[in-house]
C-alpha positions as CSV (number, residue, x, y, z in Angstrom):
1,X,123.8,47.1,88.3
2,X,121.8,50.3,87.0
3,X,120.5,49.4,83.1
4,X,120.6,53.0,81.3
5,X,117.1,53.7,80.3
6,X,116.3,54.2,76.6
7,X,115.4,57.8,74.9
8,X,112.0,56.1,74.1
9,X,111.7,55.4,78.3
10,X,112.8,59.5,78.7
11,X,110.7,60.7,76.2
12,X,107.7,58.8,78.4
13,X,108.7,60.1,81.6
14,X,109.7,63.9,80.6
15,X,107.6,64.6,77.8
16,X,104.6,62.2,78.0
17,X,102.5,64.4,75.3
18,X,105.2,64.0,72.9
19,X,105.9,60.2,73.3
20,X,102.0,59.7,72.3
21,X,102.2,61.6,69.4
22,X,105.5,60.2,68.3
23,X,104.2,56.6,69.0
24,X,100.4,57.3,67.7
25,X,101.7,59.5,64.4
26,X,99.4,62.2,65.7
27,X,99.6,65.8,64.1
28,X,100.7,69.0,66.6
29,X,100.9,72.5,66.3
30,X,104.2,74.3,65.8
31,X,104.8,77.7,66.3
32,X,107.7,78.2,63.9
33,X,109.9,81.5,63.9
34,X,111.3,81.8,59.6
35,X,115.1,81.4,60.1
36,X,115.7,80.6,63.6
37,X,116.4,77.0,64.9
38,X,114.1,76.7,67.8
39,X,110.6,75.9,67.7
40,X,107.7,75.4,69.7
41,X,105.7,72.4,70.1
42,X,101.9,71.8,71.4
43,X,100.5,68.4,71.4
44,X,96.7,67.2,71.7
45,X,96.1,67.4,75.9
46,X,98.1,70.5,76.0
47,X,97.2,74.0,77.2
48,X,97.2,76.3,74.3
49,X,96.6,80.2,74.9
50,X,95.4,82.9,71.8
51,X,94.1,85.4,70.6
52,X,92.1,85.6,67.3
53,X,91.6,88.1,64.8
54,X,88.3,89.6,66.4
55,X,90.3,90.0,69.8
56,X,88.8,86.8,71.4
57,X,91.2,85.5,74.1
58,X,90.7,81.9,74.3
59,X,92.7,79.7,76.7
60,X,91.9,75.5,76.8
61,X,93.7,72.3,75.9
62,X,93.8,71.5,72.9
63,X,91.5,68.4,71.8
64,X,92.2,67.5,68.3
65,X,94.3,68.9,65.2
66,X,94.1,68.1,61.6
67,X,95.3,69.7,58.7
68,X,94.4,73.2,58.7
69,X,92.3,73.4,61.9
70,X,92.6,72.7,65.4
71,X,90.0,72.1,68.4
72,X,90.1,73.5,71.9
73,X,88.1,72.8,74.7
74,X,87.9,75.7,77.2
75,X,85.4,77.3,79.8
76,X,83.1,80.0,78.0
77,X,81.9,82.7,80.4
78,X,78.8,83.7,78.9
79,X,77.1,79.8,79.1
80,X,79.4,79.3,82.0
81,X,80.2,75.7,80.9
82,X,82.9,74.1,79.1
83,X,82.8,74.3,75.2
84,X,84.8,72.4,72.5
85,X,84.8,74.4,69.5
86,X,87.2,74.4,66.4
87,X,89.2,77.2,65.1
88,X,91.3,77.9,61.7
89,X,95.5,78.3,61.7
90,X,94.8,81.3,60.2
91,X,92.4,82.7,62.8
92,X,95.3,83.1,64.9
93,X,96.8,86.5,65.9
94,X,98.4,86.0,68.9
95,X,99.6,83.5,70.9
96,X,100.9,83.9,74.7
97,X,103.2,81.3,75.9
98,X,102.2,81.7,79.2
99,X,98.7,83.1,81.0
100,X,99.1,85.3,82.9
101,X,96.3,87.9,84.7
102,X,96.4,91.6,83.1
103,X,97.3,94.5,84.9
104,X,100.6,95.3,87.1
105,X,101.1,93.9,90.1
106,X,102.1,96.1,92.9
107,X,102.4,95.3,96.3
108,X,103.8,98.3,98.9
109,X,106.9,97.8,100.9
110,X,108.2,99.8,104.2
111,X,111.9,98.7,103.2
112,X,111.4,101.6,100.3
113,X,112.0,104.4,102.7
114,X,115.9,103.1,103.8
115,X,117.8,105.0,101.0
116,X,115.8,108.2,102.6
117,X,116.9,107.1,106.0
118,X,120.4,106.3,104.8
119,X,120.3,109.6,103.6
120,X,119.1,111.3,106.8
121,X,121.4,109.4,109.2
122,X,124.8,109.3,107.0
123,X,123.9,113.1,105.2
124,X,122.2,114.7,108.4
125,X,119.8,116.3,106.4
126,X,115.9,115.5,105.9
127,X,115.0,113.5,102.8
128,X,112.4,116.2,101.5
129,X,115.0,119.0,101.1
130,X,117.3,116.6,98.3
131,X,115.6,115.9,95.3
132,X,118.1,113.6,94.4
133,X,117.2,111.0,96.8
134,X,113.5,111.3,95.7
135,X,114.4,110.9,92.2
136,X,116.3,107.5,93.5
137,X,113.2,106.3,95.1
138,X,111.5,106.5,91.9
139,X,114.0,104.8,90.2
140,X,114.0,102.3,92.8
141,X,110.4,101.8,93.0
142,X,110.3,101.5,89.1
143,X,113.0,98.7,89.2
144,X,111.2,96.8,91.4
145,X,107.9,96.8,89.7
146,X,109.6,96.0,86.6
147,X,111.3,93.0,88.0
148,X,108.3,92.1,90.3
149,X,106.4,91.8,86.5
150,X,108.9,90.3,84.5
151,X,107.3,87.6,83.5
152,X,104.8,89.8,81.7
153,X,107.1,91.1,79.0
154,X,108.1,89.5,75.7
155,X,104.8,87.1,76.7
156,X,103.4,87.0,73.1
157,X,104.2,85.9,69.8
158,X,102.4,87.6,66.7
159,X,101.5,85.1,64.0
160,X,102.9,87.2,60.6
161,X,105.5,87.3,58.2
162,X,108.4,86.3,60.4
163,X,106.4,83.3,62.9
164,X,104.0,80.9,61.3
165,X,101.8,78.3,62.7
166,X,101.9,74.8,61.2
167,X,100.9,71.7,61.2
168,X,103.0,68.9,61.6
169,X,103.0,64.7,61.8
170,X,105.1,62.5,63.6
């Protein structure tokens, strides 16, 4: 027979950043939104991904966090090395929950061209002569590329008035 396994032994295996900090009594960052319930968590050896006041992006794992500061170690392009350097909560603009590369990705596709064939076969008349099957090709296109980069929108989280970033203590 099977023994169930305890919340401390789940905690290990699904969340092993949080079990360290909960058993440790280490502080983490919170991203917190002002009246809603759920809230988002980063622990020391996690990736954390901002952008400061100036406009720096900075992307790294955090290293340490105390009070009113935190440290991230990330690759610096200009000295083209690693760099652990320390940054103010209030520093922080925006944070992006996940990174992702800028710009829209758009890859071309033959299979585009069926409603104009569909047209041409079922209609039997060209596609250039209806401008109502090139207005659904743009509309098609559009949804595509919109779905293709979903995972682009609603990406950030502006540190203001209605989400804070805090400090916290197991």
């Amino acid at each position: 027979m099977r023994r169930p396994k305890t919340v401390e032994e789940l905690l290990q295996e699904n969340r092993p950043n949080e079990y360290r900090a909960l058993v440790n009594h280490e502080k983490y960052l919170v991203i917190d939104k002002v009246g809603g319930k759920n809230r988002r968590k980063r622990f020391i050896g996690e990736e954390f991904n901002f952008r400061n006041d100036f406009g720096a992006r900075f992307y790294g794992q955090l290293t340490a966090v105390t009070d009113s500061t935190f440290s991230l170690t990330y690759f610096d392009q200009t000295m083209q090395k690693n760099v652990n350097r320390m940054f103010y909560l209030n520093e922080v603009d925006l944070i992006f929950k996940r990174n992702l590369k800028p710009g829209i990705e758009y890859k071309f596709n033959p299979l585009m061209f069926l409603p104009f064939a569909f047209d041409w076969i079922y209609f039997k008349r060209p596609p250039w002569q209806s401008t109502g099957s090139l207005a659904l090709l743009a509309g098609i296109e559009v949804g595509r590329v919109m779905i293709g980069n979903r995972q682009k929108f609603y990406n950030r989280i502006r540190i203001n008035e209605k989400n804070r970033l805090l400090v916290f203590q197991y």
